[in-house]
DRENMAR-748585 format. One record per residue (C-alpha): residue number from 1; x, y, z. Coordinates in steps of 0.1 Angstrom, whole numbers, plus 5000, padded with zeros to 4 digits. Example, Ala and Ser with C-alpha at 12.3 -4.5 7.8 and 13.67 -1.06 7.14 Angstrom:
BEGIN
1:5123:4955:5078
2:5137:4989:5071
This chain:
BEGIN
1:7374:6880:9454
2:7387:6849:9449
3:7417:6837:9470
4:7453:6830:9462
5:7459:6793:9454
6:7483:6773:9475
7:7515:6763:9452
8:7529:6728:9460
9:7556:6712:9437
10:7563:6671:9435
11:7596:6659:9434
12:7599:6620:9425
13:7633:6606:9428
14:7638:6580:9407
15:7671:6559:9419
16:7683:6524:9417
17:7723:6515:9427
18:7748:6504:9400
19:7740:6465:9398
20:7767:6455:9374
21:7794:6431:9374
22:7815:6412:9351
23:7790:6416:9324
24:7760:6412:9340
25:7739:6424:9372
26:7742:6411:9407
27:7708:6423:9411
28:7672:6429:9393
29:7661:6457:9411
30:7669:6483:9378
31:7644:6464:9359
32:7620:6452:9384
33:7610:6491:9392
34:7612:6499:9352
35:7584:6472:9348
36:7563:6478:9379
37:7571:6520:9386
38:7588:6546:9364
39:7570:6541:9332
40:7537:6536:9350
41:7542:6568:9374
42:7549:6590:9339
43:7518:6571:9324
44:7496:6585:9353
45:7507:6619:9357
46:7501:6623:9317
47:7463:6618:9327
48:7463:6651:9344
49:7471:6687:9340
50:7497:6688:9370
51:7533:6697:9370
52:7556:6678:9384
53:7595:6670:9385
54:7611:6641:9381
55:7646:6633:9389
56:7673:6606:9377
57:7698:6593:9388
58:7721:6588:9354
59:7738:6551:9367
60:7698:6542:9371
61:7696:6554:9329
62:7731:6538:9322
63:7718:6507:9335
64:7681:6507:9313
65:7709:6513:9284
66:7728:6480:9296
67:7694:6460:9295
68:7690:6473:9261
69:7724:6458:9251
70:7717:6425:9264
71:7733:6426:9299
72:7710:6401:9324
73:7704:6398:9359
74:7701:6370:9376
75:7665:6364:9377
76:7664:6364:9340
77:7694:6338:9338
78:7674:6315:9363
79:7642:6319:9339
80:7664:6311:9309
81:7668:6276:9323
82:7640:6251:9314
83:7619:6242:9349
84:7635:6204:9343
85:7670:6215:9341
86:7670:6235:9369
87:7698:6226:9398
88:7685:6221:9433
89:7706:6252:9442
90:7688:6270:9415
91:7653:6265:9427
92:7662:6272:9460
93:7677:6308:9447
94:7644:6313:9424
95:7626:6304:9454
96:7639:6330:9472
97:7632:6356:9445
98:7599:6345:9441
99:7596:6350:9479
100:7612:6383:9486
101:7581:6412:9474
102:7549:6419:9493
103:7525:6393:9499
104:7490:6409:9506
105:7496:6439:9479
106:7515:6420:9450
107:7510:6384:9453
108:7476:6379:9467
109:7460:6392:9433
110:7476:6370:9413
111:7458:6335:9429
112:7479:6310:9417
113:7506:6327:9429
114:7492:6332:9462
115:7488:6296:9467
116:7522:6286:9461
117:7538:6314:9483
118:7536:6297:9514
119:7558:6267:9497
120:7580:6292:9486
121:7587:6312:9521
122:7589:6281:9537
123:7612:6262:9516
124:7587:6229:9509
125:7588:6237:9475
126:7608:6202:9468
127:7579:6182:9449
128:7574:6212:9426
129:7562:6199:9391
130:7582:6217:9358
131:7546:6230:9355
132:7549:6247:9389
133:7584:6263:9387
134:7570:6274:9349
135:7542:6290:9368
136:7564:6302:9396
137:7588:6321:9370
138:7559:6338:9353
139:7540:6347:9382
140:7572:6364:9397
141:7575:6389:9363
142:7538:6396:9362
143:7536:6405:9400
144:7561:6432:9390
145:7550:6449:9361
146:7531:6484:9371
147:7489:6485:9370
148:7491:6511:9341
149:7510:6481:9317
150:7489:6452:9331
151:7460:6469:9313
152:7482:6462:9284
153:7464:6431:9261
154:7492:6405:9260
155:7498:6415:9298
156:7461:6414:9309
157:7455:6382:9289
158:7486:6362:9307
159:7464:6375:9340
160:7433:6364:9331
161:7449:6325:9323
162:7461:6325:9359
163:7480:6293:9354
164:7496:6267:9333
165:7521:6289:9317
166:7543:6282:9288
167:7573:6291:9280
168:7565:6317:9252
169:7543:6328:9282
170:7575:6340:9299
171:7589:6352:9271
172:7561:6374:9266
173:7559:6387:9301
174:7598:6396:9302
175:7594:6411:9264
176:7572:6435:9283
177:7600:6445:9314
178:7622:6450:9279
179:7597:6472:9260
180:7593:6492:9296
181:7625:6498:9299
182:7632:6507:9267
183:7606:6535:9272
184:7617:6552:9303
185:7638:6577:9287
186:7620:6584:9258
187:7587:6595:9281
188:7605:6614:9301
189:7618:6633:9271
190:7583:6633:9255
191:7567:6649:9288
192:7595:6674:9295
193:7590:6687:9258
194:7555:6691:9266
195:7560:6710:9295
196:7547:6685:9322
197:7577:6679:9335
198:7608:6693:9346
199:7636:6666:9345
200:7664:6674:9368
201:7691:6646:9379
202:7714:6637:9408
203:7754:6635:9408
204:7764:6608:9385
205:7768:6579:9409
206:7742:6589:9434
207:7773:6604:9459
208:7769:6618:9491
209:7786:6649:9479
210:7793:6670:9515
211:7813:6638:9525
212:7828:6632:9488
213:7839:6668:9495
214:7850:6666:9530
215:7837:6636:9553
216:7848:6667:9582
217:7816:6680:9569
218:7793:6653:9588
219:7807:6673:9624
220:7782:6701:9614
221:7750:6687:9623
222:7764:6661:9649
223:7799:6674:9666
224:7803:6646:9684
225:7805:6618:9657
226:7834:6599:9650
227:7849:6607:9615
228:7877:6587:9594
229:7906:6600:9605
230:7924:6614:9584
231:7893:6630:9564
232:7883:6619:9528
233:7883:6649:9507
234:7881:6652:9467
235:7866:6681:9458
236:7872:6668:9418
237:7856:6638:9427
238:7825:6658:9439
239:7831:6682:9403
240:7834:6648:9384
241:7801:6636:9394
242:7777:6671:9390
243:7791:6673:9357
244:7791:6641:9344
245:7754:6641:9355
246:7739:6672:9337
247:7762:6662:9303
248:7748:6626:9302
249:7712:6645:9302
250:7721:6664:9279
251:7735:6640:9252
252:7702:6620:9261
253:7681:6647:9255
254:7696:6679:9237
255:7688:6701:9265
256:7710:6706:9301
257:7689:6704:9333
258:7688:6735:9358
259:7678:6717:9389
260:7696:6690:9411
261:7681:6666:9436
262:7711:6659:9453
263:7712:6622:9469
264:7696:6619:9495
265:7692:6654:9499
266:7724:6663:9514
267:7741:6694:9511
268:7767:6719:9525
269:7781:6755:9513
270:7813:6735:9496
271:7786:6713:9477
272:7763:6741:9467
273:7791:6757:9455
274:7804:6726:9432
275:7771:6722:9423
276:7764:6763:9412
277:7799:6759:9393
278:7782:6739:9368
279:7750:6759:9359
280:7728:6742:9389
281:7704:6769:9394
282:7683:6750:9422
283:7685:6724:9445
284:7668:6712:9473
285:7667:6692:9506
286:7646:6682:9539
287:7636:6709:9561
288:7654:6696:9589
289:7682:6708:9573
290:7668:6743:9570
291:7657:6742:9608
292:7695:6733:9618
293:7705:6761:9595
294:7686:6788:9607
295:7685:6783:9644
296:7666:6802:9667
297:7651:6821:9636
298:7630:6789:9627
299:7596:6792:9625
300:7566:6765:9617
301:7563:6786:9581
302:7601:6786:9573
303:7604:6759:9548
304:7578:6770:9523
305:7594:6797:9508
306:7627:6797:9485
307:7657:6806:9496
308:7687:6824:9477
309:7724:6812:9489
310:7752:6827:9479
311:7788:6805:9470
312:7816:6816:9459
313:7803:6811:9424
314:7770:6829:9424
315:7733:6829:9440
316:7718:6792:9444
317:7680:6788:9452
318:7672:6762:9475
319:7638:6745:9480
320:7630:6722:9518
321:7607:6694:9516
322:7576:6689:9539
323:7590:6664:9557
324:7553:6651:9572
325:7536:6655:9541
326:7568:6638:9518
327:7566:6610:9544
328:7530:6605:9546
329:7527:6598:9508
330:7560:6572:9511
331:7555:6550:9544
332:7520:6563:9561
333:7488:6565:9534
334:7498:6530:9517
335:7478:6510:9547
336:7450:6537:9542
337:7418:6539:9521
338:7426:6563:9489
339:7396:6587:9496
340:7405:6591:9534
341:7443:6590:9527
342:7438:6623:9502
343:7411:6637:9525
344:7442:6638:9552
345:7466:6646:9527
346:7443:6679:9515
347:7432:6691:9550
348:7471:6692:9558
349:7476:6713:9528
350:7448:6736:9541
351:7466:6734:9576
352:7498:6754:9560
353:7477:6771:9538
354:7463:6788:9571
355:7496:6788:9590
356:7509:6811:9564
357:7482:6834:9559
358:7482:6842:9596
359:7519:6844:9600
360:7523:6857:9564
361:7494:6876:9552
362:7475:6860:9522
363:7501:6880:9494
364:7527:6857:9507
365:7512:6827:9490
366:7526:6844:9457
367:7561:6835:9471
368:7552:6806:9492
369:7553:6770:9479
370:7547:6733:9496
371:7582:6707:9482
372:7568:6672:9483
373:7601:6652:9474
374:7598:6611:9474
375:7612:6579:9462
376:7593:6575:9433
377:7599:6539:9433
378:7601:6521:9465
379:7566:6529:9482
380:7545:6514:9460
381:7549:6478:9465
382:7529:6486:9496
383:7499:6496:9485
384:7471:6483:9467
385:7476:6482:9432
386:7507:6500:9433
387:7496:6527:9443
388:7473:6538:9413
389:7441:6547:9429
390:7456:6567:9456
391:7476:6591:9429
392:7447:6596:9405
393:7424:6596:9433
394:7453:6627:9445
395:7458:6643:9412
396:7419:6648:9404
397:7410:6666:9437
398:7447:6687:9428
399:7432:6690:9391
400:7394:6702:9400
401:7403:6723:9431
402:7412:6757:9418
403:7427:6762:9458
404:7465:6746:9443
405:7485:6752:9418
406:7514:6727:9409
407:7545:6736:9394
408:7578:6724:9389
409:7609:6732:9411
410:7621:6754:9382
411:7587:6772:9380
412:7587:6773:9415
413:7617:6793:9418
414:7612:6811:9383
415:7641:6800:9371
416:7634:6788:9336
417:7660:6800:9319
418:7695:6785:9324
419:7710:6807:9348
420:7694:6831:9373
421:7700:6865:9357
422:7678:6861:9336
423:7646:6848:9364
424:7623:6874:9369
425:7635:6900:9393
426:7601:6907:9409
427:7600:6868:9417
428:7640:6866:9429
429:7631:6895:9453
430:7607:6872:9469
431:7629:6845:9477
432:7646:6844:9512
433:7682:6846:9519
434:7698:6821:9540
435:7734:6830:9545
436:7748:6795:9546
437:7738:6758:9550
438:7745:6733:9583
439:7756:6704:9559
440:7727:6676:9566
441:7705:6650:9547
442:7669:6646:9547
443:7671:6616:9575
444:7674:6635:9607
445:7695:6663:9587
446:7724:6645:9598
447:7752:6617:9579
448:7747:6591:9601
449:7737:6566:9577
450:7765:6566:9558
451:7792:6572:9582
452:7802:6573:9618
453:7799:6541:9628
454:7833:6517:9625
455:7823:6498:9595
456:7809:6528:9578
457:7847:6547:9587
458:7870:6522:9571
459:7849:6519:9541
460:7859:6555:9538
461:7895:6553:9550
462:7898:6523:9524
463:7890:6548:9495
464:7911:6575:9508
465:7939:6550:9512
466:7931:6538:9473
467:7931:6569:9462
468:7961:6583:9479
469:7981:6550:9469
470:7971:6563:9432
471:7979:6597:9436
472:8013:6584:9447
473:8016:6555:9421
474:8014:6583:9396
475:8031:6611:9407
476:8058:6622:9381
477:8091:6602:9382
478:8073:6569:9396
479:8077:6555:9361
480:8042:6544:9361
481:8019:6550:9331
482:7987:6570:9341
483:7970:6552:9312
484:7976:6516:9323
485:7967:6523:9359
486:7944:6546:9376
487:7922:6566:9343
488:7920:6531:9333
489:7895:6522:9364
490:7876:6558:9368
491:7842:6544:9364
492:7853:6518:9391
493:7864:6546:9415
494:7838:6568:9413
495:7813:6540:9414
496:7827:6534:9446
497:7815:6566:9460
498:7784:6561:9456
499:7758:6565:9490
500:7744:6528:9486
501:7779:6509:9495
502:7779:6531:9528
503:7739:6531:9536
504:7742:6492:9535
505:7774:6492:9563
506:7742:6510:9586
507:7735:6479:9610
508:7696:6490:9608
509:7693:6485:9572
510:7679:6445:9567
511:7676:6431:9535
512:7679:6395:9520
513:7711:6403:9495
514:7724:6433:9520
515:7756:6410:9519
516:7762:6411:9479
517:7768:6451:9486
518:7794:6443:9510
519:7809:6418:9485
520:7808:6437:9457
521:7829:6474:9472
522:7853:6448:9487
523:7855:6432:9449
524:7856:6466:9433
525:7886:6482:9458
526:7906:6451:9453
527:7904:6455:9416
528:7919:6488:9421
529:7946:6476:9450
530:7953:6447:9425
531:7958:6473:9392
532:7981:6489:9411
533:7998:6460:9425
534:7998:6472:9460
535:7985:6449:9488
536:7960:6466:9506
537:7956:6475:9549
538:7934:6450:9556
539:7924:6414:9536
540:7893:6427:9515
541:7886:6390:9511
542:7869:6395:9548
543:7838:6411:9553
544:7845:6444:9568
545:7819:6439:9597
546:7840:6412:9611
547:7873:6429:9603
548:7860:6457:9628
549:7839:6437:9654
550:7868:6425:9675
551:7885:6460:9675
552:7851:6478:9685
553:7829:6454:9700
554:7815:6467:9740
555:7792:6437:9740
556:7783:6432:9775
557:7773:6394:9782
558:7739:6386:9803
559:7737:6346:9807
560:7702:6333:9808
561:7692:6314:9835
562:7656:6295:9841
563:7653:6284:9882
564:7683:6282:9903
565:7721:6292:9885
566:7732:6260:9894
567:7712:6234:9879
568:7717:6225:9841
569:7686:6229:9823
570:7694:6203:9794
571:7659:6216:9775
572:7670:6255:9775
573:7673:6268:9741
574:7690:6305:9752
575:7722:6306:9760
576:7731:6345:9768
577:7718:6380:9759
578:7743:6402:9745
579:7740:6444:9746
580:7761:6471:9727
581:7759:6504:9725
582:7773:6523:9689
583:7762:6562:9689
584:7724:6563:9696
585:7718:6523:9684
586:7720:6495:9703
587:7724:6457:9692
588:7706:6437:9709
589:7715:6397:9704
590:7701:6367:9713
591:7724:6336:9715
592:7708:6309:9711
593:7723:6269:9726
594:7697:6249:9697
595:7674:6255:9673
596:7637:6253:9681
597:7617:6222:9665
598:7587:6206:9665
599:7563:6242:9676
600:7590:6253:9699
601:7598:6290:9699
602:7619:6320:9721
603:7601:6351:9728
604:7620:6377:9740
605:7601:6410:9752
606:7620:6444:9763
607:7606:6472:9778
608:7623:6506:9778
609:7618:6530:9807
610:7588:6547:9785
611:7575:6510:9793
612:7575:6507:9757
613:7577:6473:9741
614:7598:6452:9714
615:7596:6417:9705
616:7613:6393:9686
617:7599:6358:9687
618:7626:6327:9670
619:7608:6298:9656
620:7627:6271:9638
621:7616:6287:9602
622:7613:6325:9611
623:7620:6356:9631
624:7590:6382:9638
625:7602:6415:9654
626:7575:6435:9668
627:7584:6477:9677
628:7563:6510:9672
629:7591:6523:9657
630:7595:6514:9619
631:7633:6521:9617
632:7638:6491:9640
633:7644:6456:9627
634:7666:6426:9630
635:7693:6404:9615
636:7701:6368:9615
637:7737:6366:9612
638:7738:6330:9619
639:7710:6301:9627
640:7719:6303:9663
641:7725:6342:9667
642:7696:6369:9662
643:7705:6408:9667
644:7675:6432:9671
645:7688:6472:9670
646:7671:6496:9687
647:7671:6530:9699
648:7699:6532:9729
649:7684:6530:9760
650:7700:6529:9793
651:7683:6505:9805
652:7657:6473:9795
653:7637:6453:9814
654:7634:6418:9799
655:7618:6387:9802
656:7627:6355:9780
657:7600:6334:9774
658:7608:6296:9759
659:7579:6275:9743
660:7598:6238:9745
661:7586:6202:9731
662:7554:6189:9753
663:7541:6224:9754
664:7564:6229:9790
665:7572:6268:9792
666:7599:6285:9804
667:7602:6323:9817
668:7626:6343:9835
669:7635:6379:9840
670:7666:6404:9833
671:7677:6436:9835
672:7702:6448:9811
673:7723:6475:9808
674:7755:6487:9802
């Protein structure tokens, strides 16, 4: 008799921020991933008999539209300028560009590309020939369109030349990010009428919807973080963005999505119930958050089996992601042969498989079902070509191994139909019932990304003061016309809500143009303070990092001393460690007298009481941060100040090590702690 296959259903989130401004984008990220990931990832999967889901996020679709219209980024503007008429400010910025994407996965195959990175990253790229920065532009679209269109004729002939681009080379090779874009939606459309995918979609904006309902919310997996005070709440906000998300699907494609992948999997009972108002029949989110919800009834078989929630408006079905398995496909297998990398991922599945049938019995696998839920976009720059050979390499052994069965979160959950009275009742029995949710998100099941800290707090008491100032500013018998003030700037409003503004406040999220998101909520809020005439609490024309620091900072000071305190060392290049403490991160910040020249370099090395080691090394060109804990990294604020954040500790042993001109080294010990 054969055996009952193991059901597993792949969830790909497809999500990009909205980029624009003042008629164009203040970033290329939308088209980028069109031309390197979401048409390729659909291209794949149409190779095999597998069901999958994919979800979109509608500002991600509105912005593909906006391409379409003629709306640029800056990347394109700087390729729109002839190599000779380019500024020195302008190479430097295309330099950058050219210089922020992976090295060993997407430059390194593309040769001539490979030898001009290291000019790039290190900023000799000042006797550049026009011929070069022709090459450079070209080489930067080609490195980010997918391995699915590079097979593509015109594509794989401008690879095979290598080098000596024209320009109606670079026309060609952006023509193709067009055409790719231009394609998105009309594949997923394709696919979903063919029954290979499910489409679902997240609130409009990409919200954190708990918090857009009540930011009180965050207290239920972490009571003891610090919350705006008073709360942001707007339910209609939270209504506004469901909505708006299942009807822009719907005029795209003629039929209304059942499922939601709420951003970044967060949920609470007040958000399951805005979302089940609308006709959301399932959702889904990490299974941390299930764990936090159930308790001491948790057990290592919990999250593979629906679960049935009942709102206020009706029965919602929830699904819980393997975090482990989610997690190895988007940050562990991408360093990992393809063969051994599914070998691990398939043995894991049998792992489960097992768990269940001996907790179980074998008849549960009828009910039982594995979530995978990823990014769909941002792993694959990290492995080898793209990621390709590991998902077909994955979706054959899935295809020829009669053990699985892949469905779709719908199928999963039976609920084809548009609303769960009509699912199959011997199906619906099977689910679990969880009688309510411990709002969380899939990172740690908790909110802290997005709020809690005091940046991340008056980003959210600046929209609740906005929007109260609005609500006031049109209140009946203000003499204020609704349609000349606030309904005029909606989009603007609810743009604001969106997760990304807030995720980018978190001090451990590092990225070259992190400071253009910080720019661009300040911009947008003043728009609104500025429509209303009103001046706002604080001057937006600050970055809100430093209009917090000096109310919030608990820097304690460590001076750094080589030999004996009182001699001057006129060679030392460290002035003073600095330590803070905000909820379980610390800051750790060097303060540097001078920059390093000629091979000089600071190493500073901290040990926890685990004994386990960070270190951040300071050249005059770079900063390397070494930690076994990916989630750590570092920021250069200024040339002489570098802040590594790590996971509080109460105490570090450290030892600064200083590499000076001669070869003469330096070395001394601390302790610090606050």
């Amino acid at each position: 008799m054969q055996s009952l296959p193991l059901r597993l259903c792949f969830l790909w989130h497809q999500h990009q921020p909205d980029y624009t401004d003042d008629g164009g984008f203040f970033l290329p990220w939308v088209r980028l991933h069109a031309a390197k990931d979401y048409l390729d990832l659909l291209d794949i999967i149409s190779d095999y008999r597998l069901k999958h889901t994919i979800n979109v996020v509608p500002s991600l679709l509105y912005q593909l539209d906006e391409y379409g219209r003629g709306r640029k980024d800056p990347v394109q503007l700087l390729c729109e300028i002839g190599p000779s008429e380019l500024t020195h400010k302008q190479k430097a910025e295309l330099a950058q560009w050219a210089a922020t994407l992976q090295r060993q996965t997407m430059v390194e195959p593309l040769p001539r590309y490979n030898e001009l990175f290291d000019d790039l990253t290190n900023k000799a790229w000042n006797d550049f020939t026009d011929q070069d920065w022709l090459d450079v532009m070209v080489l930067l679209q080609l490195a980010w369109v997918g391995p699915v269109s590079r097979r593509r004729p015109a594509v794989a002939a401008l690879i095979d030349k290598g080098r000596d681009y024209t320009s109606e080379d670079l026309t060609a090779v952006m023509n193709q990010h067009l055409h790719s874009m231009t394609q998105v939606q009309s594949k997923l459309t394709q696919m979903s009428g063919e029954g290979l995918i499910e489409v679902s979609v997240s609130p409009y904006y990409h919200p954190i919807l708990p918090l857009i309902c009540d930011t009180d919310s965050a207290r239920e997996a972490r009571r003891d973080i610090q919350v705006p005070n008073p709360p942001f709440r707007n339910v209609n906000d939270a209504h506004w963005h469901v909505a708006s998300a299942i009807e822009d699907w719907y005029q795209r494609s003629g039929t209304r999505p059942t499922g939601m992948w709420p951003a970044e999997g967060s949920i609470s009972m007040q958000a399951l119930d805005v979302m089940r108002q609308h006709g959301v029949v399932w959702t889904a989110s990490d299974e941390t958050v299930l764990r936090n919800s159930l308790g001491t009834a948790w057990q290592s078989t919990a999250a593979y089996f629906v679960y049935n929630v009942s709102t206020a408006s009706g029965s919602i079905a929830l699904l819980f992601r393997d975090h482990t398995l989610s997690d190895a496909i988007g940050f562990e297998y991408a360093t990992w042969k393809a063969t051994d990398a599914v070998e691990n991922f398939v043995s894991r599945l049998e792992q489960i498989r097992n768990r269940i049938v001996h907790n179980k019995g074998e008849q549960a696998l009828l009910s039982a079902v594995v979530p995978i839920i990823l990014d769909g976009e941002n792993c694959w720059e990290f492995y080898e070509g793209n990621g390709e050979l590991f998902l077909r390499t994955l979706f054959s052994r899935l295809t020829d191994d009669d053990k699985y069965e892949t469905l779709t979160c719908a199928e999963a959950v039976n609920t084809g139909a548009a609303t769960p009275e009509t699912a199959s009742p011997t199906r619906n029995k099977l689910h679990h019932v969880l009688k309510s949710v411990c709002a969380g998100s899939w990172i740690n099941g908790t909110f802290d990304v997005w709020i809690g800290s005091p940046v991340k707090n008056r980003a959210w008491s600046l929209l609740n003061e906005v929007r109260a100032l609005a609500d006031w500013h049109l209140a009946p018998g203000t003499g204020h016309s609704a349609s000349e003030t606030w309904h005029s700037e909606l989009g603007t409003w609810h743009c604001l809500e969106a997760s990304d503004w807030f995720w980018w406040y978190d001090e451990k999220h590092i990225a070259p143009h992190k400071h253009l998101f910080d720019e661009m909520f300040r911009k947008k809020l003043k728009k609104l303070f500025d429509k209303m005439n009103i001046i706002p609490s604080i001057n937006l024309d600050i970055p809100l990092q430093e209009t917090v620091e000096h109310e919030t900072s608990n820097a304690k000071r460590f001076d750094v001393v080589f030999g004996h305190a009182s001699m001057h060392d006129a060679n030392a290049l460290t002035s003073h460690i600095s330590l803070e403490t905000q909820e379980n991160w610390q800051r750790v910040k060097v303060h540097l007298l001078r920059l390093p020249t000629n091979g000089e370099e600071v190493v500073l090395s901290l040990k926890d009481r685990y004994n386990l080691e960070r270190s951040i090394m300071i050249t005059s060109d770079q900063v390397l941060v070494r930690s076994g804990l990916r989630d750590e990294g570092y920021e250069r604020k200024s040339p002489l100040e570098i802040s590594i954040y790590l996971h509080s500790a109460a105490h570090w042993s450290a030892v600064i090590t200083e590499q000076r001109i001669g070869g003469r080294k330096a070395e001394t010990e601390m302790e610090l702690s606050l």
